[in-house]
C-alpha positions in Angstrom: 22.6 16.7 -101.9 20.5 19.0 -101.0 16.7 18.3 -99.8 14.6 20.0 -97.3 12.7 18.7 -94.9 10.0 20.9 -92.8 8.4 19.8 -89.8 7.0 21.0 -86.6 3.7 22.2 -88.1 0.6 21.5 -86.7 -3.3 23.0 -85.6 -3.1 25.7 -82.3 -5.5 28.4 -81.4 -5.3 31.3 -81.6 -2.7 33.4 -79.5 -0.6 30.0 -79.5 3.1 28.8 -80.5 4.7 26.1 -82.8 8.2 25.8 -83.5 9.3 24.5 -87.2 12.4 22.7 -88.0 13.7 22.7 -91.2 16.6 20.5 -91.9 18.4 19.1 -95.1 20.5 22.1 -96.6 23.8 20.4 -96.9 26.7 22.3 -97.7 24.8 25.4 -99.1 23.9 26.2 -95.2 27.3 27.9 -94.8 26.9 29.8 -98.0 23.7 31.2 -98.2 20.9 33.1 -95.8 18.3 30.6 -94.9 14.7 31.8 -94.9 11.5 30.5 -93.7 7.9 31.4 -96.5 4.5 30.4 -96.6 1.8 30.2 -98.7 -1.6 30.2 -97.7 -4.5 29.2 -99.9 -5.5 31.2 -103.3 -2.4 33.5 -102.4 1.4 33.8 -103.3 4.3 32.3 -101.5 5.6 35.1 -99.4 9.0 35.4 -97.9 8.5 35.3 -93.7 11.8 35.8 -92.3 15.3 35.0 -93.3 18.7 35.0 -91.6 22.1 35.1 -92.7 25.2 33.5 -92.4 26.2 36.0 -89.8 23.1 35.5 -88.1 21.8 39.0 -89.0 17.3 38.5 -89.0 14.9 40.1 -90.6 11.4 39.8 -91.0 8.1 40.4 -92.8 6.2 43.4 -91.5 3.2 40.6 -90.4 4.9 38.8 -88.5 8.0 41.3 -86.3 7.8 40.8 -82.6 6.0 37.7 -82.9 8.2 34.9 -84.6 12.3 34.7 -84.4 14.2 32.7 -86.7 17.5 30.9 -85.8 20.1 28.7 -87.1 21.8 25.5 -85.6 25.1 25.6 -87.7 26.4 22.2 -86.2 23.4 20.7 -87.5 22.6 22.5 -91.0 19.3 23.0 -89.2 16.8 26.4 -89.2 13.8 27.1 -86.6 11.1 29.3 -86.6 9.4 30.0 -83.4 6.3 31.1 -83.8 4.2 32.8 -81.1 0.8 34.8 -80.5 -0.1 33.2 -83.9 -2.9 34.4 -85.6 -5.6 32.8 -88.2 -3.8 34.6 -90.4 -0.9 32.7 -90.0 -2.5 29.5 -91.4 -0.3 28.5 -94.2 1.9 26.0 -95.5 5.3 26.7 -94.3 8.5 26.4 -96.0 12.5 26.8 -95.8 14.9 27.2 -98.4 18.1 30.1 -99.2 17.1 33.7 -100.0 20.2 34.8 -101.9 19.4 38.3 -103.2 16.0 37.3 -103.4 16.5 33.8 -105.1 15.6 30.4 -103.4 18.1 28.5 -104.9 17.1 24.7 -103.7 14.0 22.8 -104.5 10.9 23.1 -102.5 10.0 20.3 -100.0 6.8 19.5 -99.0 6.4 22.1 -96.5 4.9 22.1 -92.9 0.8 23.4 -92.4 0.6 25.7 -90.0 -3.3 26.1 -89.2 -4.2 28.6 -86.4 -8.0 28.3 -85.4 -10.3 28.2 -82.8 
């Protein structure tokens, strides 16, 4: 069964770092390329970074240089570190697959991500 579970959110200033956690997958973690979005208030969810099986990356223009996702493979388990974080990073973060585009598992409740001063 699959049901995702973010944590590791949390309220930094700016120029700070979290790490999020997202665990829960199950057996679609060896299929499918993981990703990490967010959605911040009054806007879309937007697709942050994903990685795949292979552990090939890639990331949204906002945020290149400054965040790195990985994978624990052992432990069905994704992380985002997230550093020199900006105000404009305050969202509510989220994981799930990003299969040509598709996230294929239902939402969990996320993990706010608040970056002020």
């Amino acid at each position: 069964q699959v049901q995702l579970v973010e944590s590791g959110g949390g309220l930094v200033q700016p120029g700070g770092s979290l790490r999020l956690s997202c665990a829960g997958f199950g057996y679609i973690f060896s299929i499918y390329p993981v990703a990490w979005y967010r959605q911040a208030p009054g806007k879309q969810r937007e697709l942050v970074a994903t990685i795949a099986t292979g552990d090939t990356t890639s990331y949204a223009d906002s945020v290149k240089g400054r965040f790195t996702i990985s994978r624990d493979n052992a432990k069905n388990t994704v992380y985002l570190q997230m550093n020199s974080l900006k105000p404009e990073d305050t969202a509510v973060y989220y994981c799930n697959t990003n299969f040509r585009g598709a996230a294929l598992a239902s939402w969990g409740q996320g993990t706010q991500v608040t970056v002020s001063s």
